[in-house]
C-alpha positions, 0 to 999 in steps of 0.5 A, spaced: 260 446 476 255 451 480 252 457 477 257 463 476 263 457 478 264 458 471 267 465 472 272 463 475 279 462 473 280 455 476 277 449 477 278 445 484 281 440 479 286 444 475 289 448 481 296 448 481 296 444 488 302 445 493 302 443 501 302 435 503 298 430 504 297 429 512 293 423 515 286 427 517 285 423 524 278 426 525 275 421 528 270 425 531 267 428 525 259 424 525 259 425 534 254 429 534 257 436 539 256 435 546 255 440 551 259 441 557 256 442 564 258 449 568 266 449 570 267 451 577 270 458 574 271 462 568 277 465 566 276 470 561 283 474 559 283 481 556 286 479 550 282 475 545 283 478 539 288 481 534 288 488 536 289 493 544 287 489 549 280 490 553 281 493 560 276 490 565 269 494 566 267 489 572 269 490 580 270 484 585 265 482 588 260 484 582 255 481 580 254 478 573 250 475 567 250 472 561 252 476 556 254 482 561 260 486 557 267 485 563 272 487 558 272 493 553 276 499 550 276 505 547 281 503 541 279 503 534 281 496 533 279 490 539 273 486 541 269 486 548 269 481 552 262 478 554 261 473 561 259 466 559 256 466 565 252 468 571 256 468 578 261 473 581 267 476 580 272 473 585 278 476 583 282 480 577 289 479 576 294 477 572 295 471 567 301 469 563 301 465 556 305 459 556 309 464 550 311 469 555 305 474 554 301 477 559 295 479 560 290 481 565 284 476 566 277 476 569 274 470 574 268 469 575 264 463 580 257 460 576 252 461 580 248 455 576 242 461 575 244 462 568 240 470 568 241 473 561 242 480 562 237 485 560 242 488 554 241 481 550 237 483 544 236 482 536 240 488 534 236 492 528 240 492 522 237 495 517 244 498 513 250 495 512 254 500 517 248 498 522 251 491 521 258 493 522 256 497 528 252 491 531 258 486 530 262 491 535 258 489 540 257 482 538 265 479 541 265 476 534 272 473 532 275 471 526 274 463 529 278 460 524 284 461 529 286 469 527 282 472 532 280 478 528 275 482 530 270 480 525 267 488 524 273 491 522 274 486 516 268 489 513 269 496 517 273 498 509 270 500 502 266 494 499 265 498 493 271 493 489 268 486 493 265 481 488 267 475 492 265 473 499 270 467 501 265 462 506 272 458 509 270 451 510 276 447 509 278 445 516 284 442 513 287 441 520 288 434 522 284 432 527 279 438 527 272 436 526 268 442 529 267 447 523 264 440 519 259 440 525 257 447 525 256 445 517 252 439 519 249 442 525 247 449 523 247 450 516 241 456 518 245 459 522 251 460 517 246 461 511 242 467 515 249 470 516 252 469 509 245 472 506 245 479 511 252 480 509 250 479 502 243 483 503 246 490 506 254 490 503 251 488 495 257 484 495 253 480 489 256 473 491 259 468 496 262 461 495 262 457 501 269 453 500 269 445 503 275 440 502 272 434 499 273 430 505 266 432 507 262 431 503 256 430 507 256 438 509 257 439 500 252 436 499 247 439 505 249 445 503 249 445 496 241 442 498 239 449 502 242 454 497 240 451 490 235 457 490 239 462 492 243 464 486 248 468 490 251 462 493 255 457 491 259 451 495 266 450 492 269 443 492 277 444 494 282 438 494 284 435 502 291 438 502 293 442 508 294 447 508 288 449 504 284 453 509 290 458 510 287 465 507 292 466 501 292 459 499 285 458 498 284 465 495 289 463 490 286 456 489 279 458 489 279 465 484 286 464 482 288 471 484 294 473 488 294 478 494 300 483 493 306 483 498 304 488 503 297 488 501 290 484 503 285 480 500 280 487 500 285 489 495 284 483 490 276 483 490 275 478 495 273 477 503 274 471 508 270 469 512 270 462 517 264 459 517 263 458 524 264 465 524 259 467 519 254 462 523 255 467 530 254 473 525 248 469 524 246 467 531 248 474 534 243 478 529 238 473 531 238 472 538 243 478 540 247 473 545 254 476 543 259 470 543 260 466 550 260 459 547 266 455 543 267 449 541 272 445 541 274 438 538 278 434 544 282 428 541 289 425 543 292 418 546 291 420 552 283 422 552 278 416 553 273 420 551 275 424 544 269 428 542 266 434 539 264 439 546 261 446 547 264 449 552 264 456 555 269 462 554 274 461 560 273 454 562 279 451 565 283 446 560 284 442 566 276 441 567 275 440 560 280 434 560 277 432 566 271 432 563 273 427 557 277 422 561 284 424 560 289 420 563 293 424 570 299 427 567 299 427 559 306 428 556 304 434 551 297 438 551 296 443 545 291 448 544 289 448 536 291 443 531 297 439 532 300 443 526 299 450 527 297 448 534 300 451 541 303 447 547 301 449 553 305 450 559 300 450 565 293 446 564 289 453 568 289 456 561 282 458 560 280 456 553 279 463 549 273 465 543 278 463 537 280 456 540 277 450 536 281 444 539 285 442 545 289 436 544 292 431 550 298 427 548 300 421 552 307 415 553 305 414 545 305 422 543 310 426 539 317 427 542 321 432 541 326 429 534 333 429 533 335 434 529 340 433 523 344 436 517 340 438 512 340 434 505 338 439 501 333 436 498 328 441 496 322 438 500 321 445 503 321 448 497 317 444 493 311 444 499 310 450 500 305 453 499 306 460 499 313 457 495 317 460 499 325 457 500 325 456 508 331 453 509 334 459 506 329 463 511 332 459 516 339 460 515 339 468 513 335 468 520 341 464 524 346 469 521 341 475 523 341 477 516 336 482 515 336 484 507 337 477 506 330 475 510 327 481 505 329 479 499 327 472 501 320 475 503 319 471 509 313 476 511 310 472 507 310 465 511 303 463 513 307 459 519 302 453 516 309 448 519 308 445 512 316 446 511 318 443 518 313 436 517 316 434 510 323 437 513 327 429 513 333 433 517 328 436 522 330 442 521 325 448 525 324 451 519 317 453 521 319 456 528 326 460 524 321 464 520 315 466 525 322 469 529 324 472 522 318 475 521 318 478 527 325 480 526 322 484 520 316 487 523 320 489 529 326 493 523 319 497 520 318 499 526 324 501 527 326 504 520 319 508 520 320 511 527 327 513 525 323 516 518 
């Protein structure tokens, strides 16, 4: 057990686990990242990140650079969106996303030239506000997958912070791309974690990793040996481990009230590839206009961990990686928590971390059946919530009951559908529950 590990209420090995046990497929973990060539175009939607959607700030016809500001608003909660590239914008029109949202996106033709923009330089930071003020500028994200900006977290009161969660899991089946930013750029994210630390007074950071990584433990417990501030917490490979409440609990023991955030127990998250860019960034000033992504399935030819620009295509990128013509199912993200993609000229946007393509041998749609009662939802999950009682108060539009079963509190992991032996769309009932909720409060506060 680390320096200050002692402190905390639980050990790996004593923590009262729930989730599953799912085959982790990551059989792209030691490839080494590859760098994909310039696509024919770059698409970059508006809304990349939780928060108001940026309004285009570039023209047709304009020229731009890399690095160069195209989206930006003037909303207290967003993220601006930088050019990856340097070409032309050839067109600003709508984009549809394959749930039915809507946005606006920019597209850019590459020149092949790669200019910087003159605008790219280290940012000075002196003061913690510096920080936060610098990150606004940076497009940085949360990467795990929310998508918030990565400033606002920080934009609060740390006076009560005594923990800096460093989110490593990666507990996703197939996804490699976080243990590779462990492996390849430690410095990065050590650069990132200690100008956190240096300008917040934040007094430690915990760097949490299942231990079905074991190189990345062992490296990065190597680089922070002297650095009493920094521990590597070593958590158990049970999905869904990564998810922000599960793994708080897990590593410190607390719990984050209904309603409320983990600033209010004493804690931050951050993921790792996340802290990595806030590292980069503060070193090169080059906001964030790469991604990485870990292309697998039966229909790739050529799985392997790719560095892609924000905005390419998914259909060049699955050209790219020998992708057989006409896959059955193509999902952006995990296979768990992931999204099926409707049309392959989605682009691929800043909190993507995997593009699945599956083929005759992928997953088919499955045959629903009563439910047996036998508890395996409940007994799995991790926010030991009662899904299938989720699931019925929602089918009979059953508000107070959806309250009273806190289905808000649901971290949409899908935990409950893959256990589920009946087939029952556990996880699909809650999310619409969730946002039958919300849509109430709002309702009931503009009433108020």
């Amino acid at each position: 057990m680390g320096r200050f590990l002692e402190t905390l209420p639980f050990a790996s090995k004593h923590v009262e686990l729930r989730g599953v046990h799912i085959p982790h497929e990551k059989l792209t973990a030691e490839q080494a990242t590859t760098v994909m060539p310039l696509p024919s175009q770059i698409v970059l939607p508006m809304k990349q990140h939780v928060g108001a959607a940026c309004e285009p700030v570039v023209k047709r016809r304009e020229q731009v650079e890399v690095g160069q500001l195209v989206g930006h608003s003037d909303a207290h909660l967003t993220a601006d969106i930088f050019s990856p590239v340097s070409g032309t914008v050839r067109d600003i029109r709508p984009l549809r996303y394959s749930d039915g949202r809507s946005d606006t996106a920019v597209v850019i033709e590459p020149d092949g030239e790669q200019r910087v923009c003159e605008s790219v330089q280290p940012p000075t930071v002196e003061t913690f506000q510096d920080l936060v003020e610098a990150l606004k500028h940076s497009g940085i994200v949360g990467l795990g997958g929310a998508g918030f900006p990565a400033w606002a977290k920080m934009d609060t009161d740390l006076s009560s912070i005594d923990t800096w969660l460093v989110n490593g899991a990666e507990c996703e089946p197939y996804l490699s791309t976080d243990y590779r930013e462990m492996i390849e750029h430690p410095d990065t994210i050590l650069e990132g974690i200690r100008a956190c630390l240096d300008l917040s007074g934040v007094p430690r950071s915990l760097i949490c990793i299942e231990d079905n990584k074991p190189k990345a433990i062992e490296l990065l417990r190597e680089l922070t040996a002297d650095d009493e501030r920094i521990d590597v917490f070593e958590l158990p490979a049970r999905y869904p481990q990564g998810a922000s409440r599960v793994i708080l609990r897990n590593v410190t023991g607390r719990s984050v009230p209904r309603g409320g955030h983990l600033t209010d127990v004493g804690a931050l998250l951050y993921n790792v590839t996340t802290m990595s860019e806030i590292g980069r960034y503060l070193r090169t000033g080059m906001p964030l206009t790469k991604r990485r992504l870990t292309v697998m399935g039966d229909a790739i030819t050529r799985p392997q961990n790719l560095e892609v620009f924000i905005g390419t295509p998914i259909s060049e990128i699955l050209e790219y990686c020998g992708c057989v013509p006409g896959p059955r199912k193509v999902v952006i993200g995990g296979p768990m928590m992931g999204t099926t993609q409707a049309t392959l000229d989605a682009p691929i946007e800043r909190a993507h971390s995997g593009l699945l393509a599956f083929g005759v041998n992928g997953p088919v749609v499955p045959r629903r059946s009563a439910c047996i009662k036998c508890s395996r939802c409940i007994d799995n999950c991790p926010m030991r919530l009662s899904p299938i009682d989720i699931h019925k108060a929602y089918l009979s539009r059953d508000l107070k009951r959806l309250d009273e079963l806190m289905a808000d509190l649901c971290v949409e992991c899908g935990t409950c559908s893959y256990v589920c032996p009946s087939e029952q769309p556990l996880v699909q009932s809650t999310m619409l529950a969730r946002t039958m909720l919300r849509a109430e409060q709002r309702r009931a506060k503009g009433r108020g």
